[in-house]
C-alpha positions in Angstrom: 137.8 105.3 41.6 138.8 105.4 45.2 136.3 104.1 47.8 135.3 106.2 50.8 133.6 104.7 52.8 131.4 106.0 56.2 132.6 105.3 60.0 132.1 102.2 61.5 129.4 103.8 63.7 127.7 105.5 60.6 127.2 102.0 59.2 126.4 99.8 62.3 123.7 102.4 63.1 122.3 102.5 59.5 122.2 99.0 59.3 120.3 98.3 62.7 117.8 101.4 61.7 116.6 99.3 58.0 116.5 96.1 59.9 114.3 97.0 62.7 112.4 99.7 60.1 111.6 96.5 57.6 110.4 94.9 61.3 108.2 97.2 62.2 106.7 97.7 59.2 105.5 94.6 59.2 104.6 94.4 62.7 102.4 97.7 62.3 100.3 95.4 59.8 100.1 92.7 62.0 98.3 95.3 64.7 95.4 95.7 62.3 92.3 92.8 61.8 91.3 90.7 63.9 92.4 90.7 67.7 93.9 88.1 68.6 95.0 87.2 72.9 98.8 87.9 71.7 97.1 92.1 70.8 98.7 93.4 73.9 102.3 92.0 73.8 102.0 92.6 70.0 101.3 96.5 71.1 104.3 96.5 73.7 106.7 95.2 71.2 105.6 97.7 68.5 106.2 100.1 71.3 109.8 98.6 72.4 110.9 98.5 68.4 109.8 102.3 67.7 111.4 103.5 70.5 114.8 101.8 70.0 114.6 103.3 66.3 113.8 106.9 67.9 117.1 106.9 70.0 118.9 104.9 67.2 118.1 107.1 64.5 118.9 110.4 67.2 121.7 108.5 67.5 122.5 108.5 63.7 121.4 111.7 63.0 124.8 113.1 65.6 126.7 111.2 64.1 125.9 112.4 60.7 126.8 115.5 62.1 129.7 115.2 63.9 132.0 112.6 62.0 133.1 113.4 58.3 131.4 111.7 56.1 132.2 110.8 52.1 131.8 113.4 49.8 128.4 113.7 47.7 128.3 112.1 44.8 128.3 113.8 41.4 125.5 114.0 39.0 122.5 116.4 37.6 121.3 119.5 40.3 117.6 117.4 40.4 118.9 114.1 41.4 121.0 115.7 44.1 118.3 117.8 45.1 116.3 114.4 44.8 118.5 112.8 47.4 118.8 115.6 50.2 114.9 115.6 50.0 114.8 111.5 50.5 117.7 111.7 53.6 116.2 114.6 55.0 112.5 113.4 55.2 113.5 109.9 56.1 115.3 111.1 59.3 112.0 112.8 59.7 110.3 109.9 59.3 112.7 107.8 61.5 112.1 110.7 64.2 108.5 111.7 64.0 107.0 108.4 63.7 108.1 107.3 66.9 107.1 110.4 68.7 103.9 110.6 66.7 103.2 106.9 68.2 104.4 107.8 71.9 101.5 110.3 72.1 99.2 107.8 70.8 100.4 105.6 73.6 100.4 108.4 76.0 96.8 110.1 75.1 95.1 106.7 74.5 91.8 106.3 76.7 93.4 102.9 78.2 96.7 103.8 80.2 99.1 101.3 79.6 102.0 101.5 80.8 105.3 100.6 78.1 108.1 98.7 79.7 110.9 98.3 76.5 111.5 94.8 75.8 110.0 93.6 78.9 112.6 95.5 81.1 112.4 98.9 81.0 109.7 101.9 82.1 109.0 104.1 79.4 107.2 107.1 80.5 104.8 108.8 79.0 104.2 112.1 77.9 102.2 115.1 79.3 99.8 116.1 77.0 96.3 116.3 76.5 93.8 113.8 75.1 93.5 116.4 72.0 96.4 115.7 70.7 95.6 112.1 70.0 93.4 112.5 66.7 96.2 114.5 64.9 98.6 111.8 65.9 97.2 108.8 64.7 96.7 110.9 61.2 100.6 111.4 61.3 101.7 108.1 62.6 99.4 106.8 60.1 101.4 108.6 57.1 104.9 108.4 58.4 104.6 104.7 58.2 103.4 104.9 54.4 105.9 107.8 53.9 109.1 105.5 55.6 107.4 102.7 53.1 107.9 105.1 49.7 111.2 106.7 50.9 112.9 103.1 51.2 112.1 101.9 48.1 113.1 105.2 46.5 117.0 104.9 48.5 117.1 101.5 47.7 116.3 102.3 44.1 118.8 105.3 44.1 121.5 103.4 45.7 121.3 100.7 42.7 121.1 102.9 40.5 124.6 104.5 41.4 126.2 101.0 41.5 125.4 99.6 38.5 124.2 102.3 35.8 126.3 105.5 36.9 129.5 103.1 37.8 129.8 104.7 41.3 130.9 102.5 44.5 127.6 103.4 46.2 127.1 100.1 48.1 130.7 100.0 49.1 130.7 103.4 51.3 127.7 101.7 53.3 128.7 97.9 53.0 132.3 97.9 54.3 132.8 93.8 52.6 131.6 94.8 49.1 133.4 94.3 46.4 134.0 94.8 42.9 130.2 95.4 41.8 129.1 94.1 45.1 126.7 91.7 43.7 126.8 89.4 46.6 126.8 92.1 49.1 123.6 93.6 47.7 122.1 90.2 47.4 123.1 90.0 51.4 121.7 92.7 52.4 118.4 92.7 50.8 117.9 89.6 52.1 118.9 90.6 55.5 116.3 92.9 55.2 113.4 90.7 53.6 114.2 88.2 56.7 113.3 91.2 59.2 110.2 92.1 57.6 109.0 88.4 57.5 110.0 88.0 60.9 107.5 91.3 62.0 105.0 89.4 59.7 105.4 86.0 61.8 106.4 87.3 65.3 103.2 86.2 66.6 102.2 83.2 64.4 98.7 82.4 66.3 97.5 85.4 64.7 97.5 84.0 61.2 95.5 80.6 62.8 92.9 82.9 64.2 92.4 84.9 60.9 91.7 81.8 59.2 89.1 80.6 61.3 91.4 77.5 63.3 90.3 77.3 66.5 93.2 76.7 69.6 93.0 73.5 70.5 91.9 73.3 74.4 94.0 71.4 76.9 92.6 69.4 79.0 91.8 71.3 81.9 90.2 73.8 79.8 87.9 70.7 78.0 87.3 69.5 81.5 86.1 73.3 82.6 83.5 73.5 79.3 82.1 70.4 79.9 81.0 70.6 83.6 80.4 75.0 83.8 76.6 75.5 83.4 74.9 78.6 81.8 73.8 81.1 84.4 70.5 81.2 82.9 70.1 78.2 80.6 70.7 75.2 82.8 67.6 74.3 85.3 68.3 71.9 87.8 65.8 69.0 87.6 65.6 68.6 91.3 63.9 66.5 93.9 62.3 69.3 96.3 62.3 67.0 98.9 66.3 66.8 98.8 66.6 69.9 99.8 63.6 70.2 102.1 62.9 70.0 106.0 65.0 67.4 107.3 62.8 64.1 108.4 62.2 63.3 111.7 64.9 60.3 111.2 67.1 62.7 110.5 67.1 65.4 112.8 68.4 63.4 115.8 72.1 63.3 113.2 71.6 66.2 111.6 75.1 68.5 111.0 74.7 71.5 112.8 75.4 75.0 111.3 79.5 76.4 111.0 81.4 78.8 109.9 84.2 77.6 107.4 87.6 78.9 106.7 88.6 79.0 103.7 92.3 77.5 103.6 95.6 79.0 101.7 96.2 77.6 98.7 92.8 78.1 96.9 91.9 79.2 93.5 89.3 81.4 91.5 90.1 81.2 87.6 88.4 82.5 84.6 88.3 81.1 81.1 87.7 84.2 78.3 87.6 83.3 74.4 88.9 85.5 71.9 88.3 84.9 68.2 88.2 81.2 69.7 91.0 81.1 71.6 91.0 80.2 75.4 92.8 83.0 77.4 93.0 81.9 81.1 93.6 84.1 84.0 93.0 84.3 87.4 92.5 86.9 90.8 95.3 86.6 93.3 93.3 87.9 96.2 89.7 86.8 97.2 87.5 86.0 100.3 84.9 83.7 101.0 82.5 83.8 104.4 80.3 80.3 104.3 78.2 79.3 106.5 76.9 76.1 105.5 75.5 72.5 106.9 74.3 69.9 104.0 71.7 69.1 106.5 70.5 72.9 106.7 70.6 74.1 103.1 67.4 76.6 103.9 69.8 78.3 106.4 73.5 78.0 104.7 74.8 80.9 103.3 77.9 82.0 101.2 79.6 85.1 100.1 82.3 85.4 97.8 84.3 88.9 97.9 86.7 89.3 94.5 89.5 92.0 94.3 89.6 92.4 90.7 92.4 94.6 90.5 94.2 91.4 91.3 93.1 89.7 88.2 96.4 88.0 86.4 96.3 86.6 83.1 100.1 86.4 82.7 100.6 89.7 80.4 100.8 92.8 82.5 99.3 95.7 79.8 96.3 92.8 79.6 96.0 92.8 83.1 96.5 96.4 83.3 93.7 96.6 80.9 91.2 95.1 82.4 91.3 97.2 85.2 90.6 100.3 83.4 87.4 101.9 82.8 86.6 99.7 79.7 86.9 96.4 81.4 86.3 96.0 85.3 86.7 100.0 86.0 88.4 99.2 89.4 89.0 102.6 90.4 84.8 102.8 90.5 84.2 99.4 91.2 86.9 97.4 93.2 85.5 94.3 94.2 82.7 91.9 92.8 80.3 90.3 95.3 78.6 86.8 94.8 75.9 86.2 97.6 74.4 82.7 97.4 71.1 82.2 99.0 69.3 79.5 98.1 71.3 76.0 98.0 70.5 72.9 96.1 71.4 69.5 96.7 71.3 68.0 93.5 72.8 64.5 94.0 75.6 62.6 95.5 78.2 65.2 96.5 76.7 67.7 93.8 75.2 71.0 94.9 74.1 74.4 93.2 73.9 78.0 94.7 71.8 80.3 93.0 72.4 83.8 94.1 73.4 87.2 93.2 76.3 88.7 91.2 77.3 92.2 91.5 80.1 93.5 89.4 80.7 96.6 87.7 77.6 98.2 89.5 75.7 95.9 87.7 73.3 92.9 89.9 72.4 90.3 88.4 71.1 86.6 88.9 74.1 84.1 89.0 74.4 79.8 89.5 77.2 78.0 90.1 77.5 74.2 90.3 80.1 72.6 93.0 81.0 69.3 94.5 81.5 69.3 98.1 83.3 65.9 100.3 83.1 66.5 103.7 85.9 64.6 105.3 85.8 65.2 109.4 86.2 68.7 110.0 87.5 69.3 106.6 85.7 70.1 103.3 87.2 70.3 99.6 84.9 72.0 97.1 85.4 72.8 93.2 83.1 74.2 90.8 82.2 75.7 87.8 80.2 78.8 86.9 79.3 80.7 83.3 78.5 84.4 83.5 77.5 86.6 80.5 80.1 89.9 80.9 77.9 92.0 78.5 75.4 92.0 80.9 77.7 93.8 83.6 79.3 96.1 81.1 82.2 94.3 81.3 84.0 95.4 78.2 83.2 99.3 76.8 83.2 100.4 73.3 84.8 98.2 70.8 85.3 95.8 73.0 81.3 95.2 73.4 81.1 93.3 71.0 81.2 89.7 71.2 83.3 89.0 67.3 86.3 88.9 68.8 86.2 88.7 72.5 83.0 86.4 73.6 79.8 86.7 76.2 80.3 83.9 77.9 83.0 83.7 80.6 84.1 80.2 82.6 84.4 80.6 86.2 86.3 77.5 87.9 87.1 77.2 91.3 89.1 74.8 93.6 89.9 74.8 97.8 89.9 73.2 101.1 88.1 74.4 103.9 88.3 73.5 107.7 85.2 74.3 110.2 85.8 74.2 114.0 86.1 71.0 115.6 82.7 69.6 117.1 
């Protein structure tokens, strides 16, 4: 029986359409559990992989039109019948479940924006928030749907090669032979590989489901160990260290200044999610300190945040946390720490205690830092620990503290110079 096979382009699309199909299968499971600090770039990729199989399958579906194609093959009215019906709904499949996911993407209540692959904008569409409920129902069954239709062309393709006699396999598989065992063998394996590779794409999921903890470097260890609960930690203080100066000391006594903070500083934060540390930190910050160690009573520091400047190295995470759910920084675009009362606690070790406003929220807040003094110069690095539940910081399922945790490290590090005396 004489092969005829499809175009070149019919089977280079086909091909790439069941590889990245087996993919994102897989990857669709991986979305759902636990969140993990890889649940964002997971999401873009998801994103990046439907869309490609969208215009890919478009793709397809003109040339199915326009090039000629083999002729049917033979056999009873049903099982023709049987294969329209699986070609025709899994081109709907291929088609809808894309679109059905872009409106989820572009309804969602968090608007993050899709970049494919990391390089391009993807816009998205202009519809209501309505239509986001009747999506997810449809995205939801397309992805079962594409799972049954597979195994039923697979099945129907296999059947044709080895029980019917018919060259199936070779009209799609241009190097099969003979009864294309090898080629089949091939191919399936081709596509196990993709769908273990949408299983494994993000490996630190599978360490988080099973309880393993990341292990901290040792920065982060060195952060733990010295941050201090806001509320917890008392300092067990000598009063009279941070009292009226003696009469000894007044005569030497540093007088009052104004520092400037220098370039070069930072403000990090440390957030844990199912136990991993994910480490981020705002570009753009102010600090107006006023502040002798002699004159604690009178010093004085402010701490101004920008939070939409808050960079954790993954942009939808970052774009995420300024939306309404996280730091809401169209309501609420900076976070203000005022320090007013000023510990010495010993040696070069100082606390502020103060006030924390963030989100709209006020509350009491510590830190702990170690200030040297060199000349006119002074280089200063803390720690701090703040509770974000009790700012709001972090709306509806991300409230609770399962997967993303209270407690937040704050660690800071800079230089500052005062005028010269």
């Amino acid at each position: 029986m004489a092969v005829q096979r499809y175009s070149y382009t019919a089977i280079t699309l086909h091909w790439l359409i069941a590889l990245l199909l087996a993919f994102q299968i897989a990857l669709g499971w991986a979305l759902e559990g636990d969140n993990s600090p890889e649940l964002f770039a997971r999401f873009q990729l998801h994103k990046s992989v439907g869309i490609a199989i969208l215009l890919l399958s478009l793709a397809r579906l003109a040339a199915r039109i326009v090039m000629p194609r083999p002729p049917v093959s033979g056999g009873p009215a049903w099982t023709r019948a049987l294969a329209v019906l699986v070609h025709s709904l899994f081109y709907g499949v291929m088609i809808l479940g894309p679109i059905t996911g872009w409106l989820l993407v572009s309804t969602a209540k968090v608007q993050v924006p899709t970049l494919l692959f990391g390089i391009i904008p993807w816009p998205h569409l202009p519809v209501g928030r309505g239509w986001h409920e009747p999506a997810e129902v449809v995205h939801e069954a397309m992805a079962w749907l594409a799972i049954v239709l597979f195994l039923l062309h697979v099945a129907g393709a296999l059947r044709h090669q080895w029980l019917l006699g018919k060259p199936e396999l070779q009209r799609m598989i241009p190097s099969a032979r003979g009864k294309a065992v090898g080629a089949t063998l091939i191919a399936l394996a081709l596509v196990g590989g993709a769908f273990a590779a949408g299983s494994m794409v993000y490996p630190d999921r599978e360490r988080a489901a099973s309880g393993e903890q990341a292990v901290p470097n040792a920065a982060q260890t060195a952060a733990v160990a010295t941050s201090a609960p806001v509320e917890a930690e008392k300092a067990d203080t000598d009063e009279t260290a941070e009292g009226e100066p003696t009469s000894e000391s007044v005569e030497t006594a540093e007088p009052l200044a104004d520092w400037t903070v220098a370039p070069g500083g930072r403000l990090g934060f440390t957030a844990r999610w199912n136990g991993e540390a994910v480490e981020g930190r705002f570009d753009r910050w102010r600090a107006d300190i006023r502040f002798s160690p002699d004159q604690l009573a009178a010093s004085r520091i402010k701490v101004t945040v920008d939070l939409a400047s808050a960079d954790t190295g993954d942009g939808q995470r970052d774009d995420s946390l300024k939306s309404s759910d996280f730091f809401d920084t169209a309501a609420y675009p900076s976070a203000t720490f005022i320090a007013r009362d000023i510990r010495h606690l010993d040696g070069d070790r100082y606390e502020a205690r103060g006030t924390l406003n963030l989100r709209g929220a006020a509350k009491a807040a510590t830190l702990r830092f170690t200030l040297r003094i060199e000349g006119d110069r002074a280089r200063v690095g803390g720690t701090a620990r703040i509770d974000r539940t009790a700012f709001g910081v972090g709306q509806g399922e991300w409230a609770a503290t399962d997967a993303i945790a209270a407690e937040v490290d704050v660690a800071f590090a800079f230089t500052a110079t005062r005028p010269a005396r």
